[in-house]
C-alpha positions as CSV (number, residue, x, y, z in Angstrom):
1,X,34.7,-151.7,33.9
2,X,38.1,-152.9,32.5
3,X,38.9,-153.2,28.9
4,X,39.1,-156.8,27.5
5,X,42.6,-156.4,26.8
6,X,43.3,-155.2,30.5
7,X,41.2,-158.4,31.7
8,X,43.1,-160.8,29.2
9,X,46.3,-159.6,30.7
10,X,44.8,-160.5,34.1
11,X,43.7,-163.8,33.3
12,X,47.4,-164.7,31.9
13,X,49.2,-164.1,35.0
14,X,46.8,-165.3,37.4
15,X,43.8,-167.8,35.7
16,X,42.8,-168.6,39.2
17,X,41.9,-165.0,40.2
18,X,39.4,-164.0,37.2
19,X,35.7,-162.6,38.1
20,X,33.2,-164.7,36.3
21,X,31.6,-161.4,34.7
22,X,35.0,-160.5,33.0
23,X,36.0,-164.1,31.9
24,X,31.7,-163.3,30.4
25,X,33.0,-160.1,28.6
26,X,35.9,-161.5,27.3
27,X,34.3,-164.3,25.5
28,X,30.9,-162.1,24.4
29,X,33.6,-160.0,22.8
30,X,35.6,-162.3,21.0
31,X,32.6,-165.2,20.0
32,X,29.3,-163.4,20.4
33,X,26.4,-164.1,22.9
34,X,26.5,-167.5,24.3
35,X,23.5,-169.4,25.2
36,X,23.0,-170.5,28.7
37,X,22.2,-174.1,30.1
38,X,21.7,-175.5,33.3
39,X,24.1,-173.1,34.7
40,X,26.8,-172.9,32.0
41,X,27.3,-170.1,28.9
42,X,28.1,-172.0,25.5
43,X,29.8,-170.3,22.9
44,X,30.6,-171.1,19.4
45,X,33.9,-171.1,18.1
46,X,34.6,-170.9,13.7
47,X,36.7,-174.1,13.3
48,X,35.5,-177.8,12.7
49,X,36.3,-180.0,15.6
50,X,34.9,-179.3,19.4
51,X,33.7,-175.8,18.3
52,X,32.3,-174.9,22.1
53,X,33.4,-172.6,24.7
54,X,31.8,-173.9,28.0
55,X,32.1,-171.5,31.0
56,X,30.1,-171.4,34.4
57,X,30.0,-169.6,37.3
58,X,31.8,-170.7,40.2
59,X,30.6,-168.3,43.3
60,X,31.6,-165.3,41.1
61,X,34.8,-166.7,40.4
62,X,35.6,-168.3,36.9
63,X,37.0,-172.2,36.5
64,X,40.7,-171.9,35.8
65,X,40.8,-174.7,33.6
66,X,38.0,-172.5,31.7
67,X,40.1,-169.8,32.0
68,X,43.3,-171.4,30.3
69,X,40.8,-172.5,27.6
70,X,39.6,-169.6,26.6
71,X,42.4,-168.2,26.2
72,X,43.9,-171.1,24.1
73,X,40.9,-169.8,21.3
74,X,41.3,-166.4,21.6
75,X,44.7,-167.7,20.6
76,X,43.8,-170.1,17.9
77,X,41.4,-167.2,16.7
78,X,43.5,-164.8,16.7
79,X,46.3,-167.3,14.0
């Protein structure tokens, strides 16, 4: 299994290419379990506004626009 950090590198350069199950990891590490509906894992995020992480699977493959915003709250976390 690769380290978050090794899959957050991976999903920089290439959003398009990222498992499912690692985009999963990623955000279980960074926002907790997510609940699942209809397909789709929802996580909570700590700031006021649209505070939800929506990801689904996409034949083992992860959305890229899901990708790029994931990685815009790890980086709004992360402030």
């Amino acid at each position: 299994m690769d380290s978050v950090e090794k899959i957050i590198q991976q999903m920089l350069r290439n959003p398009q290419g990222v498992r499912f199950a690692d985009l999963r990891k990623v955000c279980d590490h960074h926002f907790g379990d997510g609940r699942e509906k209809s397909g789709h894992i929802i996580y909570k995020t700590p700031w006021r506004g649209d505070p939800r992480i929506n990801i689904q699977n996409d034949k083992g493959k992860a959305k890229a626009y899901q990708v790029r915003q994931v990685l815009k709250a790890i980086a709004r976390l992360e402030l």
